[in-house]
SETIKE-752296 format. One line per 8 residues: number of its first residue (from 1); for each residue x, y, z of C-alpha. Coordinates in pm, 1 decimal. Layout:
REM SETIKE-752296
NUM) X,Y,Z | ...
***
This chain:
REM SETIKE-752296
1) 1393.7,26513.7,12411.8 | 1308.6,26111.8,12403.3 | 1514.3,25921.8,12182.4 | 1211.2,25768.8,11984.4 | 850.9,25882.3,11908.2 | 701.7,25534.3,11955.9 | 882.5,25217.5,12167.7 | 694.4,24884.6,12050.4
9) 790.5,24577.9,12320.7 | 702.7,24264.6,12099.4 | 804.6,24112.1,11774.2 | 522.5,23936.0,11637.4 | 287.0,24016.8,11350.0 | 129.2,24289.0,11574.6 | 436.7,24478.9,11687.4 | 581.6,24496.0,11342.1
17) 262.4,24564.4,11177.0 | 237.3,24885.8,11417.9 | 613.3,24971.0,11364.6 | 644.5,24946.3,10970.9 | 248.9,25161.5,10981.8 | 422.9,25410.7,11184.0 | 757.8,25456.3,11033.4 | 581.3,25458.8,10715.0
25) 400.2,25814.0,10893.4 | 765.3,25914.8,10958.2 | 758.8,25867.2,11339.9 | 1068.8,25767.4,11490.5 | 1008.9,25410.0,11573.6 | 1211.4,25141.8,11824.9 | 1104.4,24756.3,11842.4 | 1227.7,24518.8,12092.2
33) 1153.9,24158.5,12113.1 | 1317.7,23963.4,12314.0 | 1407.3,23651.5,12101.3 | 1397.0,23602.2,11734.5 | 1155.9,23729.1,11531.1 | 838.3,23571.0,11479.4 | 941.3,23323.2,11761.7 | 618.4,23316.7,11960.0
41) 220.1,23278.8,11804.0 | 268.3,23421.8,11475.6 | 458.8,23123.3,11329.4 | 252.2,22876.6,11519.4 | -83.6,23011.0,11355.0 | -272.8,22788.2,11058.5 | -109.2,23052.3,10800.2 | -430.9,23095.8,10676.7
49) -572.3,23501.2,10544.4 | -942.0,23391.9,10625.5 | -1246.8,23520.7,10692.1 | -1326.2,23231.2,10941.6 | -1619.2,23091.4,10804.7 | -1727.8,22898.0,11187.9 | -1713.2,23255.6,11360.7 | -2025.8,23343.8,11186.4
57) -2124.2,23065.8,11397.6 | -2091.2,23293.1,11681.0 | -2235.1,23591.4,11551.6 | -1911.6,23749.8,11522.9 | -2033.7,23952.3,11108.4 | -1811.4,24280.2,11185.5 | -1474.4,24082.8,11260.0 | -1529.8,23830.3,10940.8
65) -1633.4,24116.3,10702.6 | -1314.0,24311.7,10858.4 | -1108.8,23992.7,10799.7 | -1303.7,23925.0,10478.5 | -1189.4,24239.4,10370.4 | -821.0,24213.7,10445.7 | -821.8,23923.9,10249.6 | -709.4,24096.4,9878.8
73) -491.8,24381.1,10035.6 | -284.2,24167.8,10138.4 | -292.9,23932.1,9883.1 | -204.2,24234.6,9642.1 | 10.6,24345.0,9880.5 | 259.7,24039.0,9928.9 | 162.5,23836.3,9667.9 | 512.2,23613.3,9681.7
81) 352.4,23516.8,10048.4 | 34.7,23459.5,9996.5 | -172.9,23279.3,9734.5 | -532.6,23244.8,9675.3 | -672.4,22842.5,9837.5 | -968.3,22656.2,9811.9 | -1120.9,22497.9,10095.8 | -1346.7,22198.2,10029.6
89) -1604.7,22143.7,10310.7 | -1740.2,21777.7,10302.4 | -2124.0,21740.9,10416.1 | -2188.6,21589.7,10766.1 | -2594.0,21654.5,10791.1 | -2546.4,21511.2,11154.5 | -2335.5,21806.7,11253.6 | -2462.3,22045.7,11061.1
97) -2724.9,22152.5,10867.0 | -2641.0,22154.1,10450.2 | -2903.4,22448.1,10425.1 | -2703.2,22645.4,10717.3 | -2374.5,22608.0,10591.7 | -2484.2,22705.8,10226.1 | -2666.7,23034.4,10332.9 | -2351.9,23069.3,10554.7
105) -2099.2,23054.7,10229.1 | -2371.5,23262.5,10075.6 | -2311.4,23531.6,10324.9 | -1950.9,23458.5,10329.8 | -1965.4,23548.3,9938.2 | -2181.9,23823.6,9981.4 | -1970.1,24032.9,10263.5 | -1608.9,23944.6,10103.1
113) -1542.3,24258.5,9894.4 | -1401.5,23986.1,9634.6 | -1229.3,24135.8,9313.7 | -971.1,23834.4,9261.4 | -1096.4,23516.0,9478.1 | -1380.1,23285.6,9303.4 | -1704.6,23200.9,9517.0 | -1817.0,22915.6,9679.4
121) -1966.1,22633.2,9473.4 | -2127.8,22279.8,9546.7 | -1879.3,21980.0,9463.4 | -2042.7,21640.7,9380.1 | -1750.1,21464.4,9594.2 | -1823.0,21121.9,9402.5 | -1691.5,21247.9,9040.3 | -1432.3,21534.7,9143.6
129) -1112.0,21437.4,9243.3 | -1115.3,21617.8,9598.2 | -1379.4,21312.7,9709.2 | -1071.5,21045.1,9581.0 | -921.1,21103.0,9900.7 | -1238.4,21090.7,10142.5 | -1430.7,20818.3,10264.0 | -1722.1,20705.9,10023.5
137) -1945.9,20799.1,10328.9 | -1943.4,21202.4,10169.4 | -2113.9,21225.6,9808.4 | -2188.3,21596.2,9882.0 | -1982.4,21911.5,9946.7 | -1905.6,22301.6,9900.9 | -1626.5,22456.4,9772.2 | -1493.9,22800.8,9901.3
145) -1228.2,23069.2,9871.2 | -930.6,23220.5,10107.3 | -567.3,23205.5,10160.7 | -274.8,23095.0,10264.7 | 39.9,23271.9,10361.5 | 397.0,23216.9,10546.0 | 351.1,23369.8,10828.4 | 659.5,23373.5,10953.0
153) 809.2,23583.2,10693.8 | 505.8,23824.7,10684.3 | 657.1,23902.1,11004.7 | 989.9,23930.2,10886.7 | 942.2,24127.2,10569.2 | 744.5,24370.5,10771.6 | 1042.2,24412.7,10982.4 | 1213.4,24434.3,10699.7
161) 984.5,24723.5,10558.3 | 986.9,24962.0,10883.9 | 1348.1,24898.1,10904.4 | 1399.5,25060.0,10555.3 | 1132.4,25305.5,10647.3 | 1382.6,25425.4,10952.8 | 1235.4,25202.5,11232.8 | 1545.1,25068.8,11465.8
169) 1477.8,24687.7,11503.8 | 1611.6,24521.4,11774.1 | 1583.8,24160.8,11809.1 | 1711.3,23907.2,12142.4 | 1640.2,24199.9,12305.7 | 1476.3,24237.1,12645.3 | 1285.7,24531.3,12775.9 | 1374.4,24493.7,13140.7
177) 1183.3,24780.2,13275.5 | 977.2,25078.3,13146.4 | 951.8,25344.6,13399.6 | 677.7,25613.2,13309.4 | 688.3,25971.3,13372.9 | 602.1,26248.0,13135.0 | 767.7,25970.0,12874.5 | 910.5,25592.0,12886.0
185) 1254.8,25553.4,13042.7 | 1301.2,25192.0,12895.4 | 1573.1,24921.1,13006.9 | 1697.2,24721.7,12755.7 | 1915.7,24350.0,12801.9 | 2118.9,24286.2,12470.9 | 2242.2,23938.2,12537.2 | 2393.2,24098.2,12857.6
193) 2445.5,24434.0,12732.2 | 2251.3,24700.9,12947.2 | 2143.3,25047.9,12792.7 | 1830.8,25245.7,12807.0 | 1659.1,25422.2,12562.1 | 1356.5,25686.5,12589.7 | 1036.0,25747.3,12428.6 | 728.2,25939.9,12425.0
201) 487.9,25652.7,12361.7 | 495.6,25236.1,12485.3 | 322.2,25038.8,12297.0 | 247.0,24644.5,12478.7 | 238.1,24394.2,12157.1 | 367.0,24103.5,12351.1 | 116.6,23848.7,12288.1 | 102.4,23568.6,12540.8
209) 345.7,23788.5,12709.4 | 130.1,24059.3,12770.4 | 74.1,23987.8,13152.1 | 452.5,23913.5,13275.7 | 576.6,24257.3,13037.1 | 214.1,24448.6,13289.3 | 401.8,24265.3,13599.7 | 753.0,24249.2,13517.8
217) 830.7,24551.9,13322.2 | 566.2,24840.6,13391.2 | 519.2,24676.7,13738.9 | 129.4,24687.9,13730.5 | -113.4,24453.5,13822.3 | -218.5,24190.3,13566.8 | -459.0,24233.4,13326.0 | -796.7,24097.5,13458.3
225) -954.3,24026.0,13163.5 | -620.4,23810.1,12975.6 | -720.5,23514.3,12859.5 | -435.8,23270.2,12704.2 | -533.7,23012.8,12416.6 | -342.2,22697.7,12328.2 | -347.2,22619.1,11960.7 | -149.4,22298.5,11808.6
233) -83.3,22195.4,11490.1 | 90.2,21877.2,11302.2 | 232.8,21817.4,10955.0 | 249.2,21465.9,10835.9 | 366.3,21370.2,10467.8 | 108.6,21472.7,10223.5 | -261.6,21279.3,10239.2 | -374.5,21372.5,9867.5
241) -228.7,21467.6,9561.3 | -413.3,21769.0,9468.4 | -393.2,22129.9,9565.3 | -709.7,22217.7,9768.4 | -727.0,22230.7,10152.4 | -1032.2,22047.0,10330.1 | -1268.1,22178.5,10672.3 | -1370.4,21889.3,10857.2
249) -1615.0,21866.7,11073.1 | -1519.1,21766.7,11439.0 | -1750.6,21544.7,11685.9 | -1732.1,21853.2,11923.6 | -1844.1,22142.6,11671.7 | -1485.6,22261.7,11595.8 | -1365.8,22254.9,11250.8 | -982.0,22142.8,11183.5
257) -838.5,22197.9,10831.4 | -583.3,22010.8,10593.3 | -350.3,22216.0,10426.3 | -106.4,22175.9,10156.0 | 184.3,22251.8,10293.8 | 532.3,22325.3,10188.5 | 488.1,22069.7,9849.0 | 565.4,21727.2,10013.1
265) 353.6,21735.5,10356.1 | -3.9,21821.1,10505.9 | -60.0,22080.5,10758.6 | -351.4,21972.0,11002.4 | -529.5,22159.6,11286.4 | -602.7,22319.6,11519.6 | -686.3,22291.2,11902.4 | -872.2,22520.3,12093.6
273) -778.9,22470.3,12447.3 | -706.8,22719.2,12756.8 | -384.9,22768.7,12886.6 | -162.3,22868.1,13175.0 | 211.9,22832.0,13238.0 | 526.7,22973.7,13041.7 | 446.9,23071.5,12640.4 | 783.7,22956.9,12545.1
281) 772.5,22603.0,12674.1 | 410.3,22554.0,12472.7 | 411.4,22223.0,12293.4 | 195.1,21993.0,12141.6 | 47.3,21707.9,12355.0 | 7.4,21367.0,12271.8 | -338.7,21366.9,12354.5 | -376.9,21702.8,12084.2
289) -203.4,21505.1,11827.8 | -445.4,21252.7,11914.3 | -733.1,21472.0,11875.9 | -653.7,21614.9,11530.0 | -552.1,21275.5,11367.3 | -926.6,21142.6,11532.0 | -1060.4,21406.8,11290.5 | -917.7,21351.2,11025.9
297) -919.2,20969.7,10994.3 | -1311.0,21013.6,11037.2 | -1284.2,21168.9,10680.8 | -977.7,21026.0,10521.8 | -930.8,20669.6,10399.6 | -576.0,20668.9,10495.0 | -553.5,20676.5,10878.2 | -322.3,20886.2,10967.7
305) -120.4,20851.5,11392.8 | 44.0,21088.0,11612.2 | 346.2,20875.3,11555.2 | 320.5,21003.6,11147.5 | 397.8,21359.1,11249.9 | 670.1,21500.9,11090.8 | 666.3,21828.4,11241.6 | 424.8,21919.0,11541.7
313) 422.0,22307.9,11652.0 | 192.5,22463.9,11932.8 | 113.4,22850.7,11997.4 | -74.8,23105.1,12300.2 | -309.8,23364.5,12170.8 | -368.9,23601.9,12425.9 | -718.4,23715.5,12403.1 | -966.8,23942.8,12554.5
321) -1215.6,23739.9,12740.4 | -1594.6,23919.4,12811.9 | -1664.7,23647.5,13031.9 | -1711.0,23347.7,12855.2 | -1587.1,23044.1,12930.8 | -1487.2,22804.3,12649.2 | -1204.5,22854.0,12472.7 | -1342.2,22834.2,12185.8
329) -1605.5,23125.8,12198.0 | -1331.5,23391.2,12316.1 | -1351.2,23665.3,12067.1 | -1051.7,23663.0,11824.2 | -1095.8,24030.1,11703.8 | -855.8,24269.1,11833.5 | -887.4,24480.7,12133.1 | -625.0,24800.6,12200.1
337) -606.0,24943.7,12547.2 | -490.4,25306.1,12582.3 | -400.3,25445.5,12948.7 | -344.0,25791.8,12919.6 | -308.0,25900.5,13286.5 | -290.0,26281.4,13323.4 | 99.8,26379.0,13304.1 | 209.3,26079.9,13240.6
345) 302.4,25867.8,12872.4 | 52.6,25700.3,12720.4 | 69.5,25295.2,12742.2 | -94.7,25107.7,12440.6 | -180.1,24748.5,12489.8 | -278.5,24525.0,12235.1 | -523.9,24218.1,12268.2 | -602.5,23893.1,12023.6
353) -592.6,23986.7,11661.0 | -563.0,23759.8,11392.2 | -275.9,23723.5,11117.9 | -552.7,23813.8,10856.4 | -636.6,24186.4,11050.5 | -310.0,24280.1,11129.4 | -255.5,24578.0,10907.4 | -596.9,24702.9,11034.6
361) -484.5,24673.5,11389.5 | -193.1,24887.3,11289.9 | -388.3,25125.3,11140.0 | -625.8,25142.5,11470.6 | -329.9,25143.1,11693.4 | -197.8,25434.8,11508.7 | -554.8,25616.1,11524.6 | -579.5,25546.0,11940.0
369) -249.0,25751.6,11959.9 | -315.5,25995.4,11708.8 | -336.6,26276.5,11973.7 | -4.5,26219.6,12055.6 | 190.7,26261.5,11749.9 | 159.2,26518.4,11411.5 | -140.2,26431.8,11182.2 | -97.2,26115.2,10931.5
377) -320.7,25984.9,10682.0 | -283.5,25561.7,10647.3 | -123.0,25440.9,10387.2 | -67.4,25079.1,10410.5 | -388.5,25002.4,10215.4 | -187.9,25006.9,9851.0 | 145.4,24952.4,9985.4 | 341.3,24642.6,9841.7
385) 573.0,24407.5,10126.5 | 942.6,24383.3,9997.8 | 993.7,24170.6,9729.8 | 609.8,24179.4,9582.2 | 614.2,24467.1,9351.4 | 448.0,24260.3,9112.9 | 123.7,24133.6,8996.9 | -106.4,23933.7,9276.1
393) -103.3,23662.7,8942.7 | 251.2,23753.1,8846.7 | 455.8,23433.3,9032.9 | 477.9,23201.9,8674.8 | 627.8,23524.5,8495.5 | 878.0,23587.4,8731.5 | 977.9,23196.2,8838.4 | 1003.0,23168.3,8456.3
401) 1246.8,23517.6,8433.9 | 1471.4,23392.7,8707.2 | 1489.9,23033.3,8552.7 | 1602.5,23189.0,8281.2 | 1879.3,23411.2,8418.3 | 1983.4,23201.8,8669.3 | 1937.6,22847.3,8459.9 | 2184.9,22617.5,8650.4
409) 1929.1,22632.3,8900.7 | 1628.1,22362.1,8943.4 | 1301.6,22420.7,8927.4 | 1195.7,22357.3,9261.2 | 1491.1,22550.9,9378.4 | 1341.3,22890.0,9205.7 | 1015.0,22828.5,9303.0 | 1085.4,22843.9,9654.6
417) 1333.5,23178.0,9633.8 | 1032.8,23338.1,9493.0 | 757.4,23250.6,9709.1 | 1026.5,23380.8,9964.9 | 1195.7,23685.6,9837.0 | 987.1,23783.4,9548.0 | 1161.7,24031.1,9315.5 | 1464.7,24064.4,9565.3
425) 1538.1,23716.8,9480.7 | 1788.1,23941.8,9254.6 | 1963.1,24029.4,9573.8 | 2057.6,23680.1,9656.0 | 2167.9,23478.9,9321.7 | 2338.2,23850.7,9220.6 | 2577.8,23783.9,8923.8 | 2627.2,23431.3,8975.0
433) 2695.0,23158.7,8649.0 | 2693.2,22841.2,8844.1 | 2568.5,22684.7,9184.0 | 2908.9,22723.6,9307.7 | 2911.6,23072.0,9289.0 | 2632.6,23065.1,9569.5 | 2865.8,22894.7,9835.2 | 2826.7,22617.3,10049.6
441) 2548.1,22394.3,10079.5 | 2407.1,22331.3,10358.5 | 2110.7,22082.8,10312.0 | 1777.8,22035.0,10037.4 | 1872.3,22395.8,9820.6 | 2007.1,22659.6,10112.0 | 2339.8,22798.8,10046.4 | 2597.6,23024.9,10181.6
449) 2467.6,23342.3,9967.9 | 2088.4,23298.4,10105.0 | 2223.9,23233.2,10465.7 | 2466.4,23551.6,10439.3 | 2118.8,23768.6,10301.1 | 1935.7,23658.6,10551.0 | 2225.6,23725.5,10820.9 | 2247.1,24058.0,10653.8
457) 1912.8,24184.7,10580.4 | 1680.8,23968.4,10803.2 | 1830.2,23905.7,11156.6 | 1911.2,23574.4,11121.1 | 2121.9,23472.5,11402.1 | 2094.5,23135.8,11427.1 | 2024.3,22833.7,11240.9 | 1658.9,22776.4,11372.8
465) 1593.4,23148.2,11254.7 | 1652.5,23029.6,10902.2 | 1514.0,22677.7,10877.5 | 1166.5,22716.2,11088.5 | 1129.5,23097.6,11075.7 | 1311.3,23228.3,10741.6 | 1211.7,22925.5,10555.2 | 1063.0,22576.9,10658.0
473) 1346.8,22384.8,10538.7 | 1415.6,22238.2,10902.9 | 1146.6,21947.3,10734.9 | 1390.5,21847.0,10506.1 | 1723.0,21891.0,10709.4 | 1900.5,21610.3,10914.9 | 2087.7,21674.7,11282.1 | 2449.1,21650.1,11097.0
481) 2298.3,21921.5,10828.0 | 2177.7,22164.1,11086.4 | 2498.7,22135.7,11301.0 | 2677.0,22233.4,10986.8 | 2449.6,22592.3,10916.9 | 2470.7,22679.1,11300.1 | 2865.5,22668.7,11300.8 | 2876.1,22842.1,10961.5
489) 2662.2,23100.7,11093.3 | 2846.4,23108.5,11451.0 | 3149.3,23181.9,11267.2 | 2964.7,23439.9,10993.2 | 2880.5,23648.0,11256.8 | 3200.3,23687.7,11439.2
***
């Protein structure tokens, strides 16, 4: 008998989303991913839970009314994560038409199955203080809904979830080889540690790792039809002092957005550019960073330079291609493979998605290999993420409760716990009376009893997991500060 129902090779926001669906069915679930969590695309997306207003562009209704959709599930459902945003759209006529992109937010409206989000507006750009930051060139503007999330820890906290739901999570773990008969014989490499482990189903979630795991692993040919997309991003210190996010209209018919990001900076992208080579060694270029600051210094009044970058991060989708050549107009809906040879174990694999439709690729992962295991009904539709059993408008009331148990702490310093750990921020601060009670400090507002939770409960191993992955705090950390956290941790986990 296999050792597992279900073996998932990838630990991004596809493979957990399919582990925590299917644990949550009771199937006996195994993950592997062969660094840390979240290490690969999904922390390197534009943390946005969008619709993507430019794919109607392309035609592409079904996967924005699909994403449109997903939009207040999982705002309900992790609502410490993710938080409503409005986007302001300046008016170019000269790229595109005003009457276009107002039925297109019309449509946008229309198809968004919106309970909690407002709809789009018109913004006079001269007398509302989202033109103060723009050129005097734009007098005229819309104003539209989505989100923004960490995805990072979306990843994690689903982890998290099929973990407590029975899945077996294994992380700097490397499936070596998966030999197929009537079920998976998998190898695994545990920082040098062999062992194999058996199941009746593989499911491929590797993202831009999808074709080395077909040549490497299952020893097949590569998939014809993979095509990889670079995306980059920067973060620079913050442009404006309000709280909406802008689209901006690119020379080239791409859009890049400004973000506000993590209270003190500015997210800004992203690229759309094809790529080949290793997915681990993706970076930024100079002549990306370029690109996006050209944008945006076409709309801003402060000009903004590669050399302002604070933070730069770069990520491969790994798409589905039909044949079409621009990056750009590759499909970014999900596509799920199933080869079930006769007498042998079925083989999954798992195409583009976006962080917005990841529970619904779960959900259609889980319906492919239906056949294959007892019958389930999904339930991830109502479910709530660890930590967000509470209202999707219910942050202020429980900042404000913690402040008030734990009042030796700043504001700032609560505000972040929470948008991280939600109502387990309990399982952190515990019983303590004073900041001292947490431990050492480390840098900006980490301490010992955060590090030692996230050690504990999140597979934290090092001190990148916790300051890029965990938490963004690696902005506001200096070399001497990070030395400090790894050798704490290198000694915590001996």
């Amino acid at each position: 008998m296999p050792d597992f129902d279900l073996a998932i090779i990838g630990g991004g926001i596809n493979g957990v989303g399919i582990a925590r669906d299917a644990a949550g069915r009771g199937l006996k679930v195994v993950l592997v991913e062969q660094n840390d969590l979240a290490s690969g695309t999904s922390a390197a997306s534009s943390k946005l839970i969008h619709g993507g207003l430019r794919y109607l562009e392309h035609g592409a209704l079904w996967l924005v009314r699909a994403a449109l959709a997903e939009r207040e599930v999982l705002l309900r459902m992790a609502p410490h994560l993710i938080r409503p945003l409005r986007f302001v759209l300046p008016l170019d006529a000269a790229r595109r038409s005003p009457l276009l992109i107002r039925l297109g937010l019309l449509v946008y409206d229309c198809i968004g199955r919106r309970e909690i989000l407002p709809p789009s507006r018109a913004v006079d750009l001269l007398t509302d203080e989202a033109g103060l930051p723009l050129k005097r060139a734009f007098h005229d503007g819309y104003e539209y809904s989505d989100c923004f999330a960490d995805d990072a820890r979306l990843v994690v906290l689903n982890a998290v979830d099929a973990a407590e739901r029975g899945a077996t999570i294994r992380t700097r773990t490397r499936c070596v080889r998966a030999e197929r008969a009537d079920g998976w014989r998998l190898t695994l490499n545990a920082q040098g540690r062999r062992e194999v482990v058996t199941a009746r189903v593989l499911v491929s979630a590797a993202g831009p790792w999808v074709g080395m795991v077909a040549e490497t692993v299952l020893r097949q040919p590569p998939p014809r039809r993979l095509r990889l997309d670079k995306g980059s991003h920067i973060v620079v210190r913050r442009l404006y002092e309000h709280e909406r996010a802008y689209l901006l209209q690119a020379a080239d018919g791409r859009v890049v957005f400004t973000i506000p990001f993590e209270r003190d900076f500015t997210l800004i992208g992203t690229t759309d550019r094809n790529f080949s080579g290793d997915p681990a060694a993706v970076m930024a270029t100079a002549e990306e960073m370029d690109y996006l600051c050209g944008v945006v210094n076409e709309y801003f009044r402060t000009a903004i330079a590669a050399v302002d970058a604070v933070w730069a991060f770069a990520g491969v989708r790994a798409l589905y291609a039909r044949g079409t050549r621009k990056a750009q107009d590759v499909g970014r809906d999900y596509v799920l493979i199933l080869d079930r040879r006769s007498r042998a174990a079925p083989l999954l694999t798992v195409y583009g998605g976006k962080l917005t439709t990841y529970r619904r690729l779960a959900e259609a992962a889980l319906a492919k290999l239906s056949h294959f295991f007892p019958p389930s009904q999904p339930w991830t539709a109502e479910s709530r993420l660890p930590g967000g059993d509470f209202t999707y408008d219910g942050a202020p009331a429980l900042i404000a409760r913690t402040q008030r148990r734990w009042p030796f702490l700043t504001a700032d310093h609560v505000r972040r716990l929470i948008a991280a750990y939600g109502t387990r921020v309990d399982n952190i601060l515990k019983s303590a009376t004073r900041l001292d009670d947490l431990g050492m400090r480390f840098g900006a507002d980490l301490t010992a009893a955060e590090v030692r939770y996230l050690m504990a409960k999140e597979w934290a191993q090092t001190g990148d997991d916790v300051l890029w992955r965990r938490s963004k705090l690696g902005l506001r950390f200096s070399d001497a500060q990070r030395a400090m956290l790894d050798r704490f941790m290198a000694q915590a986990g001996t």
